[in-house]
PDB file of N, H, CA, C and O in Angstrom:
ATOM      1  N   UNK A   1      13.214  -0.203   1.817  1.00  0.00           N
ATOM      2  CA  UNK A   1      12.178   0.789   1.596  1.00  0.00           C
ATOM      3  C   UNK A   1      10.982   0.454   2.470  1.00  0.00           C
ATOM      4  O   UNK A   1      10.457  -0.656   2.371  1.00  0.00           O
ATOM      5  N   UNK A   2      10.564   1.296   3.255  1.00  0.00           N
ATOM      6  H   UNK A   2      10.991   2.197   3.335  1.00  0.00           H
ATOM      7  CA  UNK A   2       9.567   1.081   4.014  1.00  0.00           C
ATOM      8  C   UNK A   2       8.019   1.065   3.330  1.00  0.00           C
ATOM      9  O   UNK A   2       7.629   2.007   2.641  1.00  0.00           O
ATOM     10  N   UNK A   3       7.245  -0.045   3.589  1.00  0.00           N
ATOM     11  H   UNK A   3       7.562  -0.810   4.149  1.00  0.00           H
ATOM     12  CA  UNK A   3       6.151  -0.128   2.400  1.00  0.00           C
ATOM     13  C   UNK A   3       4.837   0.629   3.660  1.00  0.00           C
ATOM     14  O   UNK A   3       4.273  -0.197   4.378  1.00  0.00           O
ATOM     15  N   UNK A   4       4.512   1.887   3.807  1.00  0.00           N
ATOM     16  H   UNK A   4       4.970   2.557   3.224  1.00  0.00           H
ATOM     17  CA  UNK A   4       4.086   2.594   4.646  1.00  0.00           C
ATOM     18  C   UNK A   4       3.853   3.942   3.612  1.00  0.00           C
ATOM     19  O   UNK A   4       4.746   4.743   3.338  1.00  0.00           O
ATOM     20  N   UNK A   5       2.203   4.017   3.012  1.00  0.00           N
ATOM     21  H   UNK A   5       1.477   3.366   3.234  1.00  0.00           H
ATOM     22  CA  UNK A   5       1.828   5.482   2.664  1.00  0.00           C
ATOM     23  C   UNK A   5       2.382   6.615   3.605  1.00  0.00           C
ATOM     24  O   UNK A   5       2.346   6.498   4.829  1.00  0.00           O
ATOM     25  N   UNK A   6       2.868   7.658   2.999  1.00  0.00           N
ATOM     26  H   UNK A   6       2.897   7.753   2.004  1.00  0.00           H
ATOM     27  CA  UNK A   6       2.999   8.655   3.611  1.00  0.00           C
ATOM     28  C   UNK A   6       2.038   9.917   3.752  1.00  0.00           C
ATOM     29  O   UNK A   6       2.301  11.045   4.170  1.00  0.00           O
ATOM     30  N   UNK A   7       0.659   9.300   3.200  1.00  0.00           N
ATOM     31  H   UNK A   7       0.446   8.384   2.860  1.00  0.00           H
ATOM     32  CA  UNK A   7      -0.524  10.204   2.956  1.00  0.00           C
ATOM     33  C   UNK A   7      -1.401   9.960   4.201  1.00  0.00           C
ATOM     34  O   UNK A   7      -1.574  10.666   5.195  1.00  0.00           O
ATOM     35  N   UNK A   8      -2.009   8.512   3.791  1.00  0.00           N
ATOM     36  H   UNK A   8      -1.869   7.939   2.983  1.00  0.00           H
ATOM     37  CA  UNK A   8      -2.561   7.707   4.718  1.00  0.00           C
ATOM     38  C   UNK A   8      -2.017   7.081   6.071  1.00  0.00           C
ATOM     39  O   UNK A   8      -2.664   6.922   7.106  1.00  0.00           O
ATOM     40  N   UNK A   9      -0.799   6.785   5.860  1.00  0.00           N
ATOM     41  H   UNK A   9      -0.273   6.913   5.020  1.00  0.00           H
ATOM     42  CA  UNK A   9      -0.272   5.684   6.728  1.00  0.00           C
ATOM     43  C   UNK A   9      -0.830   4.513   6.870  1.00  0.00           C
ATOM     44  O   UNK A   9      -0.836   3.975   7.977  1.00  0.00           O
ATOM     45  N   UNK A  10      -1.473   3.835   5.620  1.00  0.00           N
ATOM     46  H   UNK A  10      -1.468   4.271   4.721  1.00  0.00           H
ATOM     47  CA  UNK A  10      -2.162   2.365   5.334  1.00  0.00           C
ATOM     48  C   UNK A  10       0.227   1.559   5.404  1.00  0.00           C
ATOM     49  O   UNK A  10       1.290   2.075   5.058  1.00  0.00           O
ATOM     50  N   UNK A  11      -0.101   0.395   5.944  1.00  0.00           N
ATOM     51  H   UNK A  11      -0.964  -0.023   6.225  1.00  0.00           H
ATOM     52  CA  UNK A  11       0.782  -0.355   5.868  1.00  0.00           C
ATOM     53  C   UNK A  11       0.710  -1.661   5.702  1.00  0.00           C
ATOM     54  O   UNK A  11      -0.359  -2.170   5.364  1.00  0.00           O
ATOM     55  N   UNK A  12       1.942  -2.486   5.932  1.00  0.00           N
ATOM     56  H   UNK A  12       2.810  -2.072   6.207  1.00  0.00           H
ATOM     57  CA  UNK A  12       1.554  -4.447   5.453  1.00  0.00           C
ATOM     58  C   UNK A  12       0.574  -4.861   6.796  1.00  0.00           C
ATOM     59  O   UNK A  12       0.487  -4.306   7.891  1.00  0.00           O
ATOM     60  N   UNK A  13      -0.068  -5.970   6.299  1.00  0.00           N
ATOM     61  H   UNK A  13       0.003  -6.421   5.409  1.00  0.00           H
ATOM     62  CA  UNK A  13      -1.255  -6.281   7.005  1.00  0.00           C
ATOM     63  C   UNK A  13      -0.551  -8.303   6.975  1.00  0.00           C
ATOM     64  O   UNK A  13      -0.063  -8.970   6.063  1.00  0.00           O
ATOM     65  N   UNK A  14      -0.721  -8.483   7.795  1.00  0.00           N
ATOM     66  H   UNK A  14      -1.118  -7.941   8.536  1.00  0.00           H
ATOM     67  CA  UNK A  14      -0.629 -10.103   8.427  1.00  0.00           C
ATOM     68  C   UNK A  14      -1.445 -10.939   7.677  1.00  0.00           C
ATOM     69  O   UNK A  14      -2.548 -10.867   8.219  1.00  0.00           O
ATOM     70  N   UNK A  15      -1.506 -11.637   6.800  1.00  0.00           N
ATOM     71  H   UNK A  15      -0.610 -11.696   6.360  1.00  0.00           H
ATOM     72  CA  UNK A  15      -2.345 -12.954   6.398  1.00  0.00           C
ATOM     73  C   UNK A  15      -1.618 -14.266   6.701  1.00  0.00           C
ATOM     74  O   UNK A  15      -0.591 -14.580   7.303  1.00  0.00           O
ATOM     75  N   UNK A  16      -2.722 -14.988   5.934  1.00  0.00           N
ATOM     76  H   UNK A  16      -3.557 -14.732   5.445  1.00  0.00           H
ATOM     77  CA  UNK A  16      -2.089 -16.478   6.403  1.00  0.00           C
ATOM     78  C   UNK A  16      -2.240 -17.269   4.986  1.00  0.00           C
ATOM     79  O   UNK A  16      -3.376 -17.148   4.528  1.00  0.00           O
ATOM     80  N   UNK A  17      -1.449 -17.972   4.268  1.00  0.00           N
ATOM     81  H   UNK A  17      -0.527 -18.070   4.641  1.00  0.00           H
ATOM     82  CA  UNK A  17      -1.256 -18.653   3.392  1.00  0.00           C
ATOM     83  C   UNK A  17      -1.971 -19.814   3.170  1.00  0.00           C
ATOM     84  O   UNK A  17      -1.381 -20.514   3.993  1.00  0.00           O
ATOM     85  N   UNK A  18      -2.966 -20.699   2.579  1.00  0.00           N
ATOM     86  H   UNK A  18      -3.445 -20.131   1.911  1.00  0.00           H
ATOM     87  CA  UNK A  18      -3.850 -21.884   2.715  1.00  0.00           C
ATOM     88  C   UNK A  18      -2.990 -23.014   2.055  1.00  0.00           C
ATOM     89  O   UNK A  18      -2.994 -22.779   0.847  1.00  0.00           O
ATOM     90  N   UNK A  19      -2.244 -24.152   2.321  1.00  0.00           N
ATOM     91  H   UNK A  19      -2.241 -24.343   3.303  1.00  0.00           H
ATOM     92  CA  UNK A  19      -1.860 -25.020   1.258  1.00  0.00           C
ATOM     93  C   UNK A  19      -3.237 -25.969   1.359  1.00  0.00           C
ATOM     94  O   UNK A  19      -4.088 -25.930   2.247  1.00  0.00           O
ATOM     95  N   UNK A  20      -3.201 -26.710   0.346  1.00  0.00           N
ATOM     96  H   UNK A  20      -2.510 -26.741  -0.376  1.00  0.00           H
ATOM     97  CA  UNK A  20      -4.419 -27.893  -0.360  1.00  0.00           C
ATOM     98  C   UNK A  20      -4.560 -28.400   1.607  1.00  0.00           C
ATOM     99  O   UNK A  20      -5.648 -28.158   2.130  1.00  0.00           O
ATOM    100  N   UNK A  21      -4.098 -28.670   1.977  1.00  0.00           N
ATOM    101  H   UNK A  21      -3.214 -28.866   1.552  1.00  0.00           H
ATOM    102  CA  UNK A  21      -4.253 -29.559   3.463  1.00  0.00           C
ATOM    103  C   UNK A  21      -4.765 -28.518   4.275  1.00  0.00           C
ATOM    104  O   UNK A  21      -4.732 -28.708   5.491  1.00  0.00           O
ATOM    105  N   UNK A  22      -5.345 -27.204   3.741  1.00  0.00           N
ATOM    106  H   UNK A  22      -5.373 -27.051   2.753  1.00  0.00           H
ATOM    107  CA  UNK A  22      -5.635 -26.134   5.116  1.00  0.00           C
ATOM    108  C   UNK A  22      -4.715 -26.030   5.870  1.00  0.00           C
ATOM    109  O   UNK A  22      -4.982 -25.971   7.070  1.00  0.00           O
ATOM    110  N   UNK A  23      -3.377 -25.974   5.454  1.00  0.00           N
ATOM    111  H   UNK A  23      -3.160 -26.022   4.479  1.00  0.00           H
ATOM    112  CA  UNK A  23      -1.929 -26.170   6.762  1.00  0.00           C
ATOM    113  C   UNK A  23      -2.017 -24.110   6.847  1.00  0.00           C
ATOM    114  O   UNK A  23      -1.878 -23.619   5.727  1.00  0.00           O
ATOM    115  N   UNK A  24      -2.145 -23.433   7.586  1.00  0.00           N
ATOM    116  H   UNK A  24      -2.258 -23.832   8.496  1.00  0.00           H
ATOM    117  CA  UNK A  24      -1.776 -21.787   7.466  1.00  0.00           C
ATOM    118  C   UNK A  24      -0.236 -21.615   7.624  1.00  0.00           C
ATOM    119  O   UNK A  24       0.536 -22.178   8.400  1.00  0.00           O
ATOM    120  N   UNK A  25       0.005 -20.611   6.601  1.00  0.00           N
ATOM    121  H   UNK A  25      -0.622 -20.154   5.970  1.00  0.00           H
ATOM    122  CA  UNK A  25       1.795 -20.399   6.892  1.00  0.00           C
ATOM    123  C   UNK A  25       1.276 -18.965   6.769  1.00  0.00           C
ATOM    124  O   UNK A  25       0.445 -18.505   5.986  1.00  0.00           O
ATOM    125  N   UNK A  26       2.055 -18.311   7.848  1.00  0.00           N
ATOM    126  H   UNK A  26       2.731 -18.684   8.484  1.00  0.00           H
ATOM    127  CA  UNK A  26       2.271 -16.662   8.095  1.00  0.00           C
ATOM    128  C   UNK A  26       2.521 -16.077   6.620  1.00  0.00           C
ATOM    129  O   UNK A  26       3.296 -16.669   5.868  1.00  0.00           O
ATOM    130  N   UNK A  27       2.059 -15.265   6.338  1.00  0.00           N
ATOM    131  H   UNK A  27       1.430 -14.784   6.948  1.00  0.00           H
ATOM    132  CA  UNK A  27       2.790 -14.053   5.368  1.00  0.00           C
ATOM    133  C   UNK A  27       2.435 -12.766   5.295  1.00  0.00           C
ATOM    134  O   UNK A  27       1.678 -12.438   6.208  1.00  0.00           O
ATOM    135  N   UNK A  28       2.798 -11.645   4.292  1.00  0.00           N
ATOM    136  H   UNK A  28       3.413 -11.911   3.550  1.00  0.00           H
ATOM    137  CA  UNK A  28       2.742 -10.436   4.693  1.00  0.00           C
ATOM    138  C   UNK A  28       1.896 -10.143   3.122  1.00  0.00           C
ATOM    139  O   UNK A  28       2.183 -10.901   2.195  1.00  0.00           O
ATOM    140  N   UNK A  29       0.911  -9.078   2.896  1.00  0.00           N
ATOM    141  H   UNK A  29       0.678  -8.463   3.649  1.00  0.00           H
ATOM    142  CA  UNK A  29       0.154  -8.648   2.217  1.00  0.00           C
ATOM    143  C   UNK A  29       0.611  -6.924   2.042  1.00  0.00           C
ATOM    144  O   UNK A  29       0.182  -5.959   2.674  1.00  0.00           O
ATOM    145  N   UNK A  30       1.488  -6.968   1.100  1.00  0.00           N
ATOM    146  H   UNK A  30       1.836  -7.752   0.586  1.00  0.00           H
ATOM    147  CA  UNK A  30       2.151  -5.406   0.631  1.00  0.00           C
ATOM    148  C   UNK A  30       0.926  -4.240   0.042  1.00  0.00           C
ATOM    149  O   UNK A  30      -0.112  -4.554  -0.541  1.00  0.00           O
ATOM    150  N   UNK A  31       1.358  -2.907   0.362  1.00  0.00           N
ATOM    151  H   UNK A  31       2.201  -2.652   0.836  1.00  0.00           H
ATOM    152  CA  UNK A  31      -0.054  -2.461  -0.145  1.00  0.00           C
ATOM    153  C   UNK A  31       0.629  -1.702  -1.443  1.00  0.00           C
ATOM    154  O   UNK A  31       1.826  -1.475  -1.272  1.00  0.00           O
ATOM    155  N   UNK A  32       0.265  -1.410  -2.297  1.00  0.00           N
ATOM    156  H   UNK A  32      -0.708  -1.595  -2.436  1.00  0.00           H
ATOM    157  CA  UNK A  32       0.763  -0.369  -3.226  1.00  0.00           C
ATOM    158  C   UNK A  32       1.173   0.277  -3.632  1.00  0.00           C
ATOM    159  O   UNK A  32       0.705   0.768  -4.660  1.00  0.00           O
ATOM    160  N   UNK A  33       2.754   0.853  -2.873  1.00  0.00           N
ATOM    161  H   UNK A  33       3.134   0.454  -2.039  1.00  0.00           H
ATOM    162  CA  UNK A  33       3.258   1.716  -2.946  1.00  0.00           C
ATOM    163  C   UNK A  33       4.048   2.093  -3.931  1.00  0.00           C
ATOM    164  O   UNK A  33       4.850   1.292  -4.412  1.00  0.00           O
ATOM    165  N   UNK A  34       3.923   3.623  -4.471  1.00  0.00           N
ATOM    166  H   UNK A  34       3.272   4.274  -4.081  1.00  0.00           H
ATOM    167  CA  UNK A  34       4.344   4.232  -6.023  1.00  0.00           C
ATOM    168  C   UNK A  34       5.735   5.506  -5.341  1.00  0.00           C
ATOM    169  O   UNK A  34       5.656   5.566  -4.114  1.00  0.00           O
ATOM    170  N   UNK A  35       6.374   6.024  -5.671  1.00  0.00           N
ATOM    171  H   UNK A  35       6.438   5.975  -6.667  1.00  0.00           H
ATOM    172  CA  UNK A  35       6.799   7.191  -5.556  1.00  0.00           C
ATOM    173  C   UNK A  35       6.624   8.160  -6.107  1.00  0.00           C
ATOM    174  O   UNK A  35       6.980   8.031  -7.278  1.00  0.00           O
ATOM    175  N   UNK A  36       6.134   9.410  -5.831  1.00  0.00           N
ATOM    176  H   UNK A  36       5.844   9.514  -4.880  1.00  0.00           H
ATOM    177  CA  UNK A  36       4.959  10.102  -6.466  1.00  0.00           C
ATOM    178  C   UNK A  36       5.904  11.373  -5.991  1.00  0.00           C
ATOM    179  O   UNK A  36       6.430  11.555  -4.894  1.00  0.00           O
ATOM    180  N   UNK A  37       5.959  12.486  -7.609  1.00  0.00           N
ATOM    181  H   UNK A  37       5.531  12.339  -8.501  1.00  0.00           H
ATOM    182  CA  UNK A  37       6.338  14.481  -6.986  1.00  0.00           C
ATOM    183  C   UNK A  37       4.838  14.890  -6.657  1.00  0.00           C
ATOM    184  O   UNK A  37       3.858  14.661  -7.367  1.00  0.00           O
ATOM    185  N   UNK A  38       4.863  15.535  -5.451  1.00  0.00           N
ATOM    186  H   UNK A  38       5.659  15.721  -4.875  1.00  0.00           H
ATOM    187  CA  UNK A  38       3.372  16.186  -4.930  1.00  0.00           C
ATOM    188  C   UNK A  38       3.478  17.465  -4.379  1.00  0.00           C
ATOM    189  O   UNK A  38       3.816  17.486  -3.195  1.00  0.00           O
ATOM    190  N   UNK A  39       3.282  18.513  -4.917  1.00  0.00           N
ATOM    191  H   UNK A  39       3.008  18.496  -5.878  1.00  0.00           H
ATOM    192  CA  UNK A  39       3.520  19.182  -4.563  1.00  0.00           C
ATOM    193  C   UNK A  39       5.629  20.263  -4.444  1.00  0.00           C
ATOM    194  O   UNK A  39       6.264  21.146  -3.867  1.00  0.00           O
ATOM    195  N   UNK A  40       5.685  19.170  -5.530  1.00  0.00           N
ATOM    196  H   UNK A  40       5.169  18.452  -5.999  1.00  0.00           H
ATOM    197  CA  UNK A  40       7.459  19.721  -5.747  1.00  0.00           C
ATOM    198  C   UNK A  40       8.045  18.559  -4.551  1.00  0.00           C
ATOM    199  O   UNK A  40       9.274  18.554  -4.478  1.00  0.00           O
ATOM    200  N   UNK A  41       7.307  17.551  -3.584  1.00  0.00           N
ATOM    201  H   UNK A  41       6.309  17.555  -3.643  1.00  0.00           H
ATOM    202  CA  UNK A  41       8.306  17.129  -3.034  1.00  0.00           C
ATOM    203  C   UNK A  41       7.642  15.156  -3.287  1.00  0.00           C
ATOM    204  O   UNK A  41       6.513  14.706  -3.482  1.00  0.00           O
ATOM    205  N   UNK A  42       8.807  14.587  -3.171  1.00  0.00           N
ATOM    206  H   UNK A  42       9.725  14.953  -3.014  1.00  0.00           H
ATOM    207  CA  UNK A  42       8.509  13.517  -3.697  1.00  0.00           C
ATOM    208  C   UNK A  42       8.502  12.352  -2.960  1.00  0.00           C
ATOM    209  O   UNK A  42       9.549  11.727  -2.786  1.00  0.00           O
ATOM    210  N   UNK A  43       7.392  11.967  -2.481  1.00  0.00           N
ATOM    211  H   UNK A  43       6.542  12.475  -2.622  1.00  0.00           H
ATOM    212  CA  UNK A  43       7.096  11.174  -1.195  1.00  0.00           C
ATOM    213  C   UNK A  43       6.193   9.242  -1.830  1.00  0.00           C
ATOM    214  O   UNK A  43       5.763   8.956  -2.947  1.00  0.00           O
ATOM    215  N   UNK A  44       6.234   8.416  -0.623  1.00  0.00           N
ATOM    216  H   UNK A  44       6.583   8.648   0.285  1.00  0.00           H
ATOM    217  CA  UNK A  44       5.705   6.765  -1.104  1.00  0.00           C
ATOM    218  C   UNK A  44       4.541   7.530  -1.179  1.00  0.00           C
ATOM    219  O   UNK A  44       4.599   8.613  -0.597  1.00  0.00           O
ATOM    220  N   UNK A  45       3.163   7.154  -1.927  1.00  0.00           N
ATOM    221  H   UNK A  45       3.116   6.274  -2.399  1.00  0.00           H
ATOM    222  CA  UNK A  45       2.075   7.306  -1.912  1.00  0.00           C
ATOM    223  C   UNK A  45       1.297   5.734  -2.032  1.00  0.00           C
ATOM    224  O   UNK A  45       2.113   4.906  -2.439  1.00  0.00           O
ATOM    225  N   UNK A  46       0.481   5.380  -1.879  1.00  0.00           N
ATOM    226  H   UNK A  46      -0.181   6.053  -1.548  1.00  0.00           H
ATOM    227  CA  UNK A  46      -0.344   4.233  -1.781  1.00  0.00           C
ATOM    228  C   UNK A  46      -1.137   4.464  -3.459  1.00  0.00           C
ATOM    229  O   UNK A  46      -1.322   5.610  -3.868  1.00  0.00           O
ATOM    230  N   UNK A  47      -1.447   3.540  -4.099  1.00  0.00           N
ATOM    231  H   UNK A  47      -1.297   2.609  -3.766  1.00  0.00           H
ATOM    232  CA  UNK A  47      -2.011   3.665  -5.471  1.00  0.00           C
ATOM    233  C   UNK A  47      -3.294   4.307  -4.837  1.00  0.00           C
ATOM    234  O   UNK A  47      -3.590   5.332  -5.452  1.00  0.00           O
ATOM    235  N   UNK A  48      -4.321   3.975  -3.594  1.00  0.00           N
ATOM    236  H   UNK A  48      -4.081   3.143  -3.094  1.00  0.00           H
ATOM    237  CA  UNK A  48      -5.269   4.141  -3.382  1.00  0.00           C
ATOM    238  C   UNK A  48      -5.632   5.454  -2.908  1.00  0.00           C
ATOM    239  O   UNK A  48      -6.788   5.687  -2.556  1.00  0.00           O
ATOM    240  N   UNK A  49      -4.610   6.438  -2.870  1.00  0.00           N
ATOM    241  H   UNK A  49      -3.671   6.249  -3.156  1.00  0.00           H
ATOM    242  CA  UNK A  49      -4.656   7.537  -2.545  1.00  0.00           C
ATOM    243  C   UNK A  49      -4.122   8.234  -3.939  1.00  0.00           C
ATOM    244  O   UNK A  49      -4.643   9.324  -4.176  1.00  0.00           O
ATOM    245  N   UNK A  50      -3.522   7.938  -4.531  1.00  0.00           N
ATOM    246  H   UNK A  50      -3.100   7.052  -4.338  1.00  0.00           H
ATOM    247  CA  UNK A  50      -3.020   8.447  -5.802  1.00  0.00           C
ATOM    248  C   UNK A  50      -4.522   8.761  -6.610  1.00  0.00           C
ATOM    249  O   UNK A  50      -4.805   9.773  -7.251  1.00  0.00           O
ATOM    250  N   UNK A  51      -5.558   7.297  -6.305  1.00  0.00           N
ATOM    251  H   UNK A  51      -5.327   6.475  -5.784  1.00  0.00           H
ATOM    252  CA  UNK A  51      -6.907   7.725  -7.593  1.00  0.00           C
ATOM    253  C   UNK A  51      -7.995   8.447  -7.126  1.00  0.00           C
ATOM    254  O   UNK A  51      -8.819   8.920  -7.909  1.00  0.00           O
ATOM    255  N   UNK A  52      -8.119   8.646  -5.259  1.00  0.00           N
ATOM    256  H   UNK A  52      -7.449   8.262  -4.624  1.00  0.00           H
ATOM    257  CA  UNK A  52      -8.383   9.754  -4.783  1.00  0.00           C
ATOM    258  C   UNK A  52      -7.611  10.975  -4.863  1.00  0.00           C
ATOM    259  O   UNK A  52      -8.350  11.939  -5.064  1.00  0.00           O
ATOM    260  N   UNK A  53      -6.912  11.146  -4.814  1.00  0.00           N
ATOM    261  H   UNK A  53      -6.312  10.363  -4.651  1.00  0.00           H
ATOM    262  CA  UNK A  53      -6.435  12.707  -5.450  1.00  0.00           C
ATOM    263  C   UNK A  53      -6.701  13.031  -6.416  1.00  0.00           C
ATOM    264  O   UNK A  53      -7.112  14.185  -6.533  1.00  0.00           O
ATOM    265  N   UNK A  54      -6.611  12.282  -7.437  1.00  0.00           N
ATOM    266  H   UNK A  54      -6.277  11.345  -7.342  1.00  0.00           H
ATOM    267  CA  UNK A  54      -7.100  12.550  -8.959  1.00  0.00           C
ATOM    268  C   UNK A  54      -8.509  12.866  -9.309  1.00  0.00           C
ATOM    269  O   UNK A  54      -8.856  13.446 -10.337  1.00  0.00           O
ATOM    270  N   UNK A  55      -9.573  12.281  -8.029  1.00  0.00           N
ATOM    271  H   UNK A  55      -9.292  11.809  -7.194  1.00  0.00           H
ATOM    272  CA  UNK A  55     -10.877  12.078  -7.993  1.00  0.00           C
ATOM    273  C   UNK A  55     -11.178  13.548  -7.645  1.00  0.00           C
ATOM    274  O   UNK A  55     -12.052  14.259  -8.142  1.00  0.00           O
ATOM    275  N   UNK A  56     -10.343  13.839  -6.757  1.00  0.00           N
ATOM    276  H   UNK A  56      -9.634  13.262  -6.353  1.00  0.00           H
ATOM    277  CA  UNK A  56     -10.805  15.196  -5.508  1.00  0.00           C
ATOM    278  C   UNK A  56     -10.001  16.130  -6.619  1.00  0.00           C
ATOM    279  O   UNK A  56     -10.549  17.228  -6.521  1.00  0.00           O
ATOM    280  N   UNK A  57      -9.214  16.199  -7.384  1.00  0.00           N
ATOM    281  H   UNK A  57      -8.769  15.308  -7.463  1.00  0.00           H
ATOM    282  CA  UNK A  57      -8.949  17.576  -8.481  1.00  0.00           C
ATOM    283  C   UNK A  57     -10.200  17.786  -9.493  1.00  0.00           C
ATOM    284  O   UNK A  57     -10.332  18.970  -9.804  1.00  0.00           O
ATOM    285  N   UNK A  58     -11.081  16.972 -10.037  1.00  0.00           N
ATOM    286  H   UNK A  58     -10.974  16.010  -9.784  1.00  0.00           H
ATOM    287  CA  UNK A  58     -11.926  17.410 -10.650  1.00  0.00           C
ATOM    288  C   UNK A  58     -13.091  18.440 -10.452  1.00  0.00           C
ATOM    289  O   UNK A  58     -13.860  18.689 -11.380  1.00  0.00           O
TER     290      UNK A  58
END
């Protein structure tokens, strides 16, 4: 499953891991992705776009 909003197109972002010695190990930082019906069709959405939509219907 591709972890890539289909609203935004926010995707994984590169960090670096700290052990006690400051040693950095590569890793990946996932963003939020829900599967959401929008509109009758049912697409990844990012949580962070899910509580803006909800914001922008009021």
């Amino acid at each position: 499953m591709s972890r890539t909003c289909q609203v935004c197109g926010r995707g994984t972002r590169a960090s670096q891991s700290r052990s006690h010695s400051n040693v950095a190990t590569k890793r990946k930082q996932f963003i939020n992705v829900q599967k959401k019906t929008v509109d009758g069709e049912k697409i990844k959405i990012c949580a962070k776009c899910i509580k803006t939509m909800a914001k922008n219907e009021k």
